[in-house]
ZAMARGU-4260 file (C-alpha; in steps of 0.2 Angstrom, whole numbers, plus 5000, padded with zeros to 4 digits):
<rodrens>
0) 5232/4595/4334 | 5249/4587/4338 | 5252/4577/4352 | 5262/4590/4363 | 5246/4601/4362
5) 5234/4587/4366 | 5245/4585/4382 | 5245/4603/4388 | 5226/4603/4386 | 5225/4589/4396
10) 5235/4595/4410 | 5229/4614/4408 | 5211/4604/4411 | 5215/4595/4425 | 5221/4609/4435
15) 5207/4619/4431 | 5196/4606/4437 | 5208/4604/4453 | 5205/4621/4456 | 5187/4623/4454
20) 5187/4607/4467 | 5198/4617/4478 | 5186/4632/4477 | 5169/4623/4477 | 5176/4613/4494
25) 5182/4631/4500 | 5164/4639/4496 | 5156/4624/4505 | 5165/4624/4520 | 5164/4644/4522
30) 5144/4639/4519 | 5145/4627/4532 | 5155/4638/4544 | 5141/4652/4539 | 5127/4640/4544
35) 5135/4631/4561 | 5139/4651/4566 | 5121/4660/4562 | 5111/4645/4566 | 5118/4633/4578
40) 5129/4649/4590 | 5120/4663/4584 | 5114/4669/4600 | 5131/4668/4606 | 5136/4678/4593
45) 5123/4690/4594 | 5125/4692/4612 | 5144/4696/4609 | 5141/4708/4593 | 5128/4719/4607
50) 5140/4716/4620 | 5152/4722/4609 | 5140/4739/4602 | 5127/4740/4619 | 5131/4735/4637
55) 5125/4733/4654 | 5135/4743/4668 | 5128/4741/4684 | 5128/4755/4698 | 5134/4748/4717
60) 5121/4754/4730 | 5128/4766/4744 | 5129/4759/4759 | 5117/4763/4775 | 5123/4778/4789
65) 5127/4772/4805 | 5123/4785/4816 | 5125/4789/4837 | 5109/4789/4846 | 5110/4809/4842
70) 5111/4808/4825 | 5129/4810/4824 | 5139/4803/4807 | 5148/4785/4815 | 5153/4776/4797
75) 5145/4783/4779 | 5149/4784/4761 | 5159/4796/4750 | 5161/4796/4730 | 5178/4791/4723
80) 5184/4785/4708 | 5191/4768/4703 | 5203/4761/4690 | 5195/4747/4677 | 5199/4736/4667
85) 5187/4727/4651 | 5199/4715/4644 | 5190/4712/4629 | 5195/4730/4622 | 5212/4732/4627
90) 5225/4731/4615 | 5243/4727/4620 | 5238/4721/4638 | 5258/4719/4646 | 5261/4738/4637
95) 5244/4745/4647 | 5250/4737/4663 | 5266/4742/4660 | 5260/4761/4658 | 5247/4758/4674
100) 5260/4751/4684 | 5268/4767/4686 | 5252/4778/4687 | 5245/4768/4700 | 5260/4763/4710
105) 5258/4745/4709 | 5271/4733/4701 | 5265/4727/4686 | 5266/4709/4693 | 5252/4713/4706
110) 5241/4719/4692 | 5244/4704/4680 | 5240/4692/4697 | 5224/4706/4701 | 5217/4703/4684
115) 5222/4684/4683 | 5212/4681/4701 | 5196/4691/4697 | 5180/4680/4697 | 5174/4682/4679
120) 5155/4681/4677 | 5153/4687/4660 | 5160/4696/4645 | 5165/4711/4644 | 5164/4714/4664
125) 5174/4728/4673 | 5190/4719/4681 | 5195/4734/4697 | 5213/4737/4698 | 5213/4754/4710
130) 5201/4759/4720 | 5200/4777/4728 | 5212/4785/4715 | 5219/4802/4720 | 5217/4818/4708
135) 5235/4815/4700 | 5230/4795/4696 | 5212/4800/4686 | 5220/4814/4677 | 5235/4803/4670
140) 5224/4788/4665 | 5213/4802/4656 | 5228/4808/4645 | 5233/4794/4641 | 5215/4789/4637
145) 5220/4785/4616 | 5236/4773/4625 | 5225/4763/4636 | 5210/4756/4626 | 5199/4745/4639
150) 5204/4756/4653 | 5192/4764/4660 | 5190/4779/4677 | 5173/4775/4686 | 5162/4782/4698
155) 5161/4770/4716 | 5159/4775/4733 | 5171/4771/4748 | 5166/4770/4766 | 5171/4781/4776
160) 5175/4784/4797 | 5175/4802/4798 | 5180/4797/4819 | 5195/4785/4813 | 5198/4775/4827
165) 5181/4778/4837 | 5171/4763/4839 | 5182/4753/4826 | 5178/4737/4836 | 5158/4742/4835
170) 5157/4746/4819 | 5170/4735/4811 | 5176/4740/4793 | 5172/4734/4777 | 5181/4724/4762
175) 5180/4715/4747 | 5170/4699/4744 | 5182/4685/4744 | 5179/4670/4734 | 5173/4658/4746
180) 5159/4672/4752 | 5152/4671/4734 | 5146/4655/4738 | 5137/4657/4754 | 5119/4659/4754
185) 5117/4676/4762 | 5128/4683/4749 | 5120/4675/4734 | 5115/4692/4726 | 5133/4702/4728
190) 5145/4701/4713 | 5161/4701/4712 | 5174/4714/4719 | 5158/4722/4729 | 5161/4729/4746
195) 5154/4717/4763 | 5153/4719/4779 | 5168/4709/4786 | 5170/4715/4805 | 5158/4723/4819
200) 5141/4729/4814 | 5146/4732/4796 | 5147/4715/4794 | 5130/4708/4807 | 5120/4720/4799
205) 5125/4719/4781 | 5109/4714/4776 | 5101/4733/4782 | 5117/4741/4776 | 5117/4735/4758
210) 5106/4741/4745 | 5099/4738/4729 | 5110/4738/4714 | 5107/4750/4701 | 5111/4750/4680
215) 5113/4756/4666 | 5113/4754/4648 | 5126/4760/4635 | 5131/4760/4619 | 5150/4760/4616
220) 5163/4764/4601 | 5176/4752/4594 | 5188/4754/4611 | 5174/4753/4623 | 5173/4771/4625
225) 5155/4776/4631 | 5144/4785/4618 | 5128/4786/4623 | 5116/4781/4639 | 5101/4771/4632
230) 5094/4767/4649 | 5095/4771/4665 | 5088/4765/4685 | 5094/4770/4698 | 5103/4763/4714
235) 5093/4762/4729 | 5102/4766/4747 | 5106/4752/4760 | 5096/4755/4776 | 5104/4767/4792
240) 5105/4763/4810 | 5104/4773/4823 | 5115/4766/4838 | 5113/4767/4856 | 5131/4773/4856
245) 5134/4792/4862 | 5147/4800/4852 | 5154/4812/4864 | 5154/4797/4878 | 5165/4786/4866
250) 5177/4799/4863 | 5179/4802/4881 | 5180/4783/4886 | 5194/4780/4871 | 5204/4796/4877
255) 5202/4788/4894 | 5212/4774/4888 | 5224/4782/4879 | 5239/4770/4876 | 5234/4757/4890
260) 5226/4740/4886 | 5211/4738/4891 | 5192/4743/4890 | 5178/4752/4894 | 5161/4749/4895
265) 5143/4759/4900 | 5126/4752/4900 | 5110/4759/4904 | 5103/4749/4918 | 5087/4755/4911
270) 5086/4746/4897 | 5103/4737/4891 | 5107/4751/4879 | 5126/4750/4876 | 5133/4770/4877
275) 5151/4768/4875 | 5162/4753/4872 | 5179/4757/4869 | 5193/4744/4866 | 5211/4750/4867
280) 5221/4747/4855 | 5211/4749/4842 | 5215/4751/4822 | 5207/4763/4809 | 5192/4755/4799
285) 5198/4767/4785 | 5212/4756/4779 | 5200/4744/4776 | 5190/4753/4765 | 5200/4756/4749
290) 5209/4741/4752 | 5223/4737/4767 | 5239/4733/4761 | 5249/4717/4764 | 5263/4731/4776
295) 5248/4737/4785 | 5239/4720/4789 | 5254/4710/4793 | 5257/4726/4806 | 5240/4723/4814
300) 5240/4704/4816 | 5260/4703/4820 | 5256/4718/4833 | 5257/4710/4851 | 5245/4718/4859
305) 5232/4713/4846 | 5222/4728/4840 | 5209/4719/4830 | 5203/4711/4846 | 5189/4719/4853
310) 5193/4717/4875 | 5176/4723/4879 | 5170/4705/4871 | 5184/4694/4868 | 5196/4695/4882
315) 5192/4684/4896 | 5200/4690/4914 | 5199/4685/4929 | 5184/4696/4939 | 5197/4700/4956
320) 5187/4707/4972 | 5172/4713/4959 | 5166/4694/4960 | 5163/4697/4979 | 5147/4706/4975
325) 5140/4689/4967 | 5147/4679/4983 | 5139/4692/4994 | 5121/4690/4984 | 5123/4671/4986
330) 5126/4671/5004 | 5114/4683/5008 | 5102/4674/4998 | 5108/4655/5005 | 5106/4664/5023
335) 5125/4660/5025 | 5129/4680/5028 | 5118/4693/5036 | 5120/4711/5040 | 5126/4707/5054
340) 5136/4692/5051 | 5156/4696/5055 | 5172/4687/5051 | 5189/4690/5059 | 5206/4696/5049
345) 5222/4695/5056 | 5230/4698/5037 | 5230/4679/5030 | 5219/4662/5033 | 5228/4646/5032
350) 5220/4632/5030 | 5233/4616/5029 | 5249/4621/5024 | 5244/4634/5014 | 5243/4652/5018
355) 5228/4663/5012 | 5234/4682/5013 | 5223/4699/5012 | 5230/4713/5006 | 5229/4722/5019
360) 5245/4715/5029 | 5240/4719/5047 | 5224/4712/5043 | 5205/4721/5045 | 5202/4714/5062
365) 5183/4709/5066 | 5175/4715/5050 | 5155/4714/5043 | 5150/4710/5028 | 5145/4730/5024
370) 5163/4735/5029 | 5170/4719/5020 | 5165/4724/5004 | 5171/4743/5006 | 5187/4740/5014
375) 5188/4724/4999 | 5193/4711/5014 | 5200/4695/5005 | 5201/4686/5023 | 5180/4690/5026
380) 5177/4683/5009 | 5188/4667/5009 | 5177/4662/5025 | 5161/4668/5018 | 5163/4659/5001
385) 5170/4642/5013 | 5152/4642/5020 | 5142/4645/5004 | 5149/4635/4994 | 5158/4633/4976
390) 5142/4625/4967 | 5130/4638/4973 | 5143/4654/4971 | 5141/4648/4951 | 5125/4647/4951
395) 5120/4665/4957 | 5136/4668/4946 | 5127/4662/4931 | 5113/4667/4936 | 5118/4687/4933
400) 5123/4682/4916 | 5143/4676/4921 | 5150/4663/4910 | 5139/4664/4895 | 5138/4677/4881
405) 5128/4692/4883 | 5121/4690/4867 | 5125/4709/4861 | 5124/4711/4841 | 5144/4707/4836
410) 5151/4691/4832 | 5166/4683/4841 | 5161/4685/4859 | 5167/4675/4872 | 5157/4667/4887
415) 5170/4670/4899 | 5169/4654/4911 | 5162/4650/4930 | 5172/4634/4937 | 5161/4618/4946
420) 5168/4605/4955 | 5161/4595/4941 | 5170/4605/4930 | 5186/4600/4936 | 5184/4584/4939
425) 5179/4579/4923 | 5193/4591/4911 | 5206/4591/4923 | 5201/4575/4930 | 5206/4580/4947
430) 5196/4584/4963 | 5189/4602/4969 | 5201/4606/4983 | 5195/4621/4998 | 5207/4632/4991
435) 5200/4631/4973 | 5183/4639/4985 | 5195/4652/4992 | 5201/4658/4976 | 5185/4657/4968
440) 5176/4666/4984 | 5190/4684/4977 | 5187/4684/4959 | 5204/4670/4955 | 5206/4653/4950
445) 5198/4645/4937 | 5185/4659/4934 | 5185/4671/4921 | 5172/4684/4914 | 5174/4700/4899
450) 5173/4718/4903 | 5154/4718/4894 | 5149/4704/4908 | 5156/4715/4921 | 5145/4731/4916
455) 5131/4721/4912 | 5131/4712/4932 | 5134/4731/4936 | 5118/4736/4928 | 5107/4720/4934
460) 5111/4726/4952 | 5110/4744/4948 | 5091/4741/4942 | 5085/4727/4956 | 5087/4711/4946
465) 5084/4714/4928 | 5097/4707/4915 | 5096/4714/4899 | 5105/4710/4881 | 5117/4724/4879
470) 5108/4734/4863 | 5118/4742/4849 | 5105/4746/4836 | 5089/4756/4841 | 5081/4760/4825
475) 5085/4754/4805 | 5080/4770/4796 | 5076/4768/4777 | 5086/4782/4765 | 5072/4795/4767
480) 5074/4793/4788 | 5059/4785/4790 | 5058/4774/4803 | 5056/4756/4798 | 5059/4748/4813
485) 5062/4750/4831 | 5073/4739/4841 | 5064/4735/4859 | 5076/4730/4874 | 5076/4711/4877
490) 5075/4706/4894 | 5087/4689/4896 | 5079/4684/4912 | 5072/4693/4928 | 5081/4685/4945
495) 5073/4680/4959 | 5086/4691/4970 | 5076/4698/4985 | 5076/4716/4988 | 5083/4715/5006
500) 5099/4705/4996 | 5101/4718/4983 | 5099/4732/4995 | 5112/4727/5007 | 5124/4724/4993
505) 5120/4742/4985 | 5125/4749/5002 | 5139/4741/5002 | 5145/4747/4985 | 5139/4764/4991
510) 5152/4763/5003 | 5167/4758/4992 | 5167/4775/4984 | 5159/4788/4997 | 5165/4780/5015
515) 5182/4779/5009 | 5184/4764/5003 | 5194/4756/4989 | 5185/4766/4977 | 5185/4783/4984
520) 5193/4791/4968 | 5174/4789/4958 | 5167/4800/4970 | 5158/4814/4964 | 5152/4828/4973
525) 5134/4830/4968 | 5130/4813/4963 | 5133/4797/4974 | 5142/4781/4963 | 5141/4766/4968
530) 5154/4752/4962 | 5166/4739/4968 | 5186/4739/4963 | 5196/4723/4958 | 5213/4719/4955
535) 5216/4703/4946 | 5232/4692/4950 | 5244/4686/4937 | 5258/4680/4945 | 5261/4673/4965
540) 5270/4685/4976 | 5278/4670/4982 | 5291/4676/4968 | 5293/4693/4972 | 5293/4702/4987
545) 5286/4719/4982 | 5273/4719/4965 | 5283/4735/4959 | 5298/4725/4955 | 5286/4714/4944
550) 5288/4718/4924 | 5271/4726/4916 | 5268/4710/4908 | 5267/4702/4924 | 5256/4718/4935
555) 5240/4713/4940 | 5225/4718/4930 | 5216/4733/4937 | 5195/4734/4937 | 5181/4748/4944
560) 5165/4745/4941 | 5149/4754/4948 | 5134/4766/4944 | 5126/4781/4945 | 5114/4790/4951
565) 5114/4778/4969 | 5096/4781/4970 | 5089/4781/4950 | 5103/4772/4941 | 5106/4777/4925
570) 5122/4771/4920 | 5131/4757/4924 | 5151/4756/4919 | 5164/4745/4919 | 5181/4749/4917
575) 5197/4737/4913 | 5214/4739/4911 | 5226/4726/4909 | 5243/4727/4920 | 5236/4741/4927
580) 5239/4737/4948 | 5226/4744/4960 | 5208/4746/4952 | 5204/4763/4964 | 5221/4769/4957
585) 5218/4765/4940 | 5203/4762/4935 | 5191/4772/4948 | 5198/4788/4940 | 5194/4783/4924
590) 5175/4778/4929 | 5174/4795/4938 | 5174/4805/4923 | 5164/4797/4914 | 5150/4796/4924
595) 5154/4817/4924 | 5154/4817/4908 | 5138/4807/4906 | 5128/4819/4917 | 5136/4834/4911
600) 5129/4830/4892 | 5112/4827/4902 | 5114/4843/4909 | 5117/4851/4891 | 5104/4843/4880
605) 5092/4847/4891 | 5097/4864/4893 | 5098/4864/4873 | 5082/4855/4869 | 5070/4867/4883
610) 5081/4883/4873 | 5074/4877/4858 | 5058/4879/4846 | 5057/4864/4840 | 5060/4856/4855
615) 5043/4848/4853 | 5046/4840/4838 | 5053/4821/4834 | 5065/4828/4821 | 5081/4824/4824
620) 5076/4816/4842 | 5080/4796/4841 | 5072/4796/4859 | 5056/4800/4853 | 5055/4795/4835
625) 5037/4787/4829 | 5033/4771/4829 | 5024/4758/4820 | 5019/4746/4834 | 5020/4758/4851
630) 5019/4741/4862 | 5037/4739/4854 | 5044/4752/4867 | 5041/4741/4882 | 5057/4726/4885
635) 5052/4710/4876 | 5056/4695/4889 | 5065/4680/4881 | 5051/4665/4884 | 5065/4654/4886
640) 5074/4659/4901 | 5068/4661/4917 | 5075/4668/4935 | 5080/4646/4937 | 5088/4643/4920
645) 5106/4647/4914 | 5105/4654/4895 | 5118/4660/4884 | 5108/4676/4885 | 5097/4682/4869
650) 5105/4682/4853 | 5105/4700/4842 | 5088/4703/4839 | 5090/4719/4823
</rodrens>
């Protein structure tokens, strides 16, 4: 063998034993890499290859009915289809936003930020782009079906207000889980890009409305395409409610309102069931539900007369000549003021050098207490309330529920607020002067109270002394109808008013519609109302000569509130409109047809339910549906108020 092939050998060796190095160490890292992947990870890899082959979809629970006290549709669910997204089986992802973007109508930019924001709790989880596609958006996605691997048209449901605008401040709307609500604890078994309760009822009683989540299992091709169902359970139904709302008295009491600002409210004195309580503005919960956009929201908060605001709750006004039926209770039952205690007015009161007017210019002359309250004498009631006294005008003031929330079932509400010498003194760090008492003595000043506290002194008055928590909910229904719980009336406190007090004062009120007083335009011909009118001040007339040269901003408020029947009450209204002037002119009108309204209904359903053959069954009947406990029916007390202890009131009680 010569040298030169000795050599080549050599070499031709070495590199055969370089290469069998190279594969060897190859093989037994692949081996190592086989091991670490079906040994140490395999679960996760076992869990990705049947997440891959065989999924878990789950199915969104409907949400509960909310329904009128007469079964009537208030809030509900439809079907609607939704655009998805699995990123796991998409393709080209920027070239299947881009073709989405002008399916859906959304700038590709706004999908990219959707999908990059989603919570992501798992593989292969359905990111939702568009929900509540129209007919044209489903169809195109379907077409294009081979061009959009990992997009997917689902079933979901949608809320839906067949009223619009009705009761938008009672029911509230719904919306999508944010990421901070995850977190909570009452939320802790909603997922990601579900629908909540965010406003009103919808979101005080989401724990009824909500169901149980549904599911199902599937086995998919290669593009995440559905093949086959392998198991199925189905969804079980949020709870309904049944409301003490009336449908047709809501519509009526929002038409009322119109384009004014302002509120209505109507209690039954009987037990605190809320029947209408209208807010105007208002908005329409249906924007909410397939997801409000940014033009529309920035609309509704940048609107200046605030129509997310619900005024029956949140606005705080000044009470005007309505608060003199709380300083007549407390003189009457101080024995400052009797029935036959009388006051002179010569048109104004001074006291120092300040002049105290009544708006009656010539003046009332020598006035009692009965004709005080139906003429609305300001003079009568800046000397009563000198006598009685600013301390004991806020007790009886808190006493019928005034300055503290009334503890009705929606979130927000405001307490309104009764003024004290020690008040003052200790915020404002000044003293209470006599004129803070005169002010106080009409319904001005300091004090302030919320159309819902207005009705809800009516309706304590109306009934002798009974203060009730404003009720929403009557019943939760389960999905069949059933009945699973009733809802009794909660009794806040029972006063220690005497009879002869309350009398006296409902006389009076009497008068202010049916003698010809301020609230004469209430009046009905066959059933006798009895209210009290207000007007609220804004500005001093020291500035202008005539309050019809005042812009509307600056117009006093206007209020009527009262009752009906005199004898039996059975509804008790408020009725509020902001920069509305005179409440007979304004407001009285407004009461007047809906306590017609409210006794014409009557009038019907009877006529309707004695016509009828099933007129003796429960079906359909929320007044005399079953119950489980039949003790329930009478008002539950709150043990920790009494007719001596100011309370915040009850809270919701569902």
């Amino acid at each position: 063998m010569t040298e030169l092939t000795q050599d080549r050998n050599e070499h031709l060796f070495r590199r055969v034993i370089l290469v069998t190095g190279f594969i060897l160490a190859a093989f037994f890292t692949i081996t190592i890499r086989i091991l670490f992947m079906q040994i140490i990870q395999g679960d996760k890899y076992l869990a990705l290859s049947q997440n891959n082959r065989i999924r878990l979809v789950r199915i969104p629970a409907p949400r509960g009915i909310i329904y009128d006290r007469n079964r009537k549709v208030l809030s509900a669910t439809r079907p609607s289809y939704q655009a998805t997204i699995v990123l796991e089986d998409t393709g080209d992802l920027d070239r299947e936003i881009d073709i989405l973007s002008k399916i859906l109508n959304i700038p590709a930019d706004k999908l990219h930020e959707k999908i990059r924001s989603a919570p992501r709790w798992g593989p292969y989880r359905e990111i939702i782009l568009k929900k509540d596609l129209s007919f044209f958006e489903v169809a195109a996605i379907e077409e294009l079906k081979l061009n959009l691997p990992g997009v997917n048209v689902e079933v979901g449901t949608v809320r839906s207000y067949p009223e619009n605008e009705l009761a938008a401040h009672v029911l509230g709307y719904v919306g999508e889980i944010s990421e901070r609500q995850l977190h909570q604890e009452i939320y802790k078994n909603v997922h990601p890009g579900d629908q909540i309760g965010q406003f009103g009822l919808e979101k005080v009683c989401n724990r009824f409305l909500m169901g149980q989540d549904g599911g199902k299992q599937i086995e998919v091709d290669a593009w995440g395409r559905e093949m086959q169902v392998l198991g199925y359970e189905a969804p079980k139904a949020g709870d309904n409610l049944v409301l003490a709302l009336d449908l047709e008295l809501q519509k009526l009491a929002e038409e009322l309102l119109k384009d004014k600002a302002g509120a209505i409210v109507a209690l039954d004195p009987r037990t605190g069931e809320v029947l209408a309580m209208a807010s105007r503005p208002s908005f329409n919960p249906n924007s909410f539900a397939s997801g409000i956009s940014q033009k529309e929201w920035s609309e509704l908060i940048h609107n200046p007369l605030y129509p997310l605001q619900n005024r029956a709750i949140q606005s705080q006004y000044p009470p005007g000549s309505v608060f003199k039926i709380i300083v007549s209770i407390a003189g009457l039952e101080e024995g400052v003021l009797s029935e036959s205690t009388t006051f002179y007015c010569g048109g104004s009161i001074s006291i120092g050098r300040w002049n105290w007017k009544c708006w009656k210019k010539e003046g009332h002359g020598r006035i009692s207490l009965h004709q005080a309250i139906v003429r609305s004498c300001n003079v009568f009631f800046y000397q009563a309330g000198a006598k009685i006294g600013a301390e004991n005008i806020a007790h009886y003031a808190q006493l019928f529920g005034l300055g503290q929330q009334t503890g009705i079932l929606l979130d927000n509400e405001e307490s309104g607020f009764i003024p004290t010498p020690a008040w003052k003194l200790k915020a404002l760090k000044t003293k209470w002067y006599p004129g803070d008492t005169l002010s106080m003595s009409i319904g001005q000043g300091f004090i302030s109270v919320t159309p819902l506290q207005a009705a809800n002194l009516m309706a304590t008055v109306a009934n002798g002394g009974t203060l009730y928590c404003p009720q929403l909910v009557l019943y939760v229904l389960n999905s069949q109808g059933e009945v699973i719980q009733k809802i009794p009336p909660l009794v806040i406190r029972r006063l220690n008013i005497s009879r002869k007090t309350l009398d006296i004062v409902r006389l009076g009120m009497f008068g202010v519609v049916n003698e010809y007083g301020t609230g004469a335009r209430a009046m009905l011909p066959d059933i006798k109302v009895a209210g009290k009118t207000g007007t609220a001040q804004i500005v001093s007339l020291r500035d202008h000569s005539e309050k019809d040269d005042l812009p509307d901003e600056l117009k006093d408020h206007a209020w009527f509130c009262g009752y009906a029947p005199f004898e039996n009450p059975e509804i008790a209204v408020a009725v509020f409109v902001e920069h509305g002037g005179k409440g007979g002119a304004a407001c009285a009108p407004l009461a007047r047809e809906i306590f017609l309204k409210y006794f014409q209904l009557k009038q019907e359903r009877a006529a309707v339910k004695q016509g009828s053959p099933e007129s003796t069954s429960t079906r359909g009947n929320p007044e005399t549906l079953p119950q489980e406990n039949p003790k329930t029916s009478t008002p539950q007390e709150n043990p920790e108020t009494s007719t001596q202890k100011n309370t915040k009131g009850a809270p919701g009680h569902v």
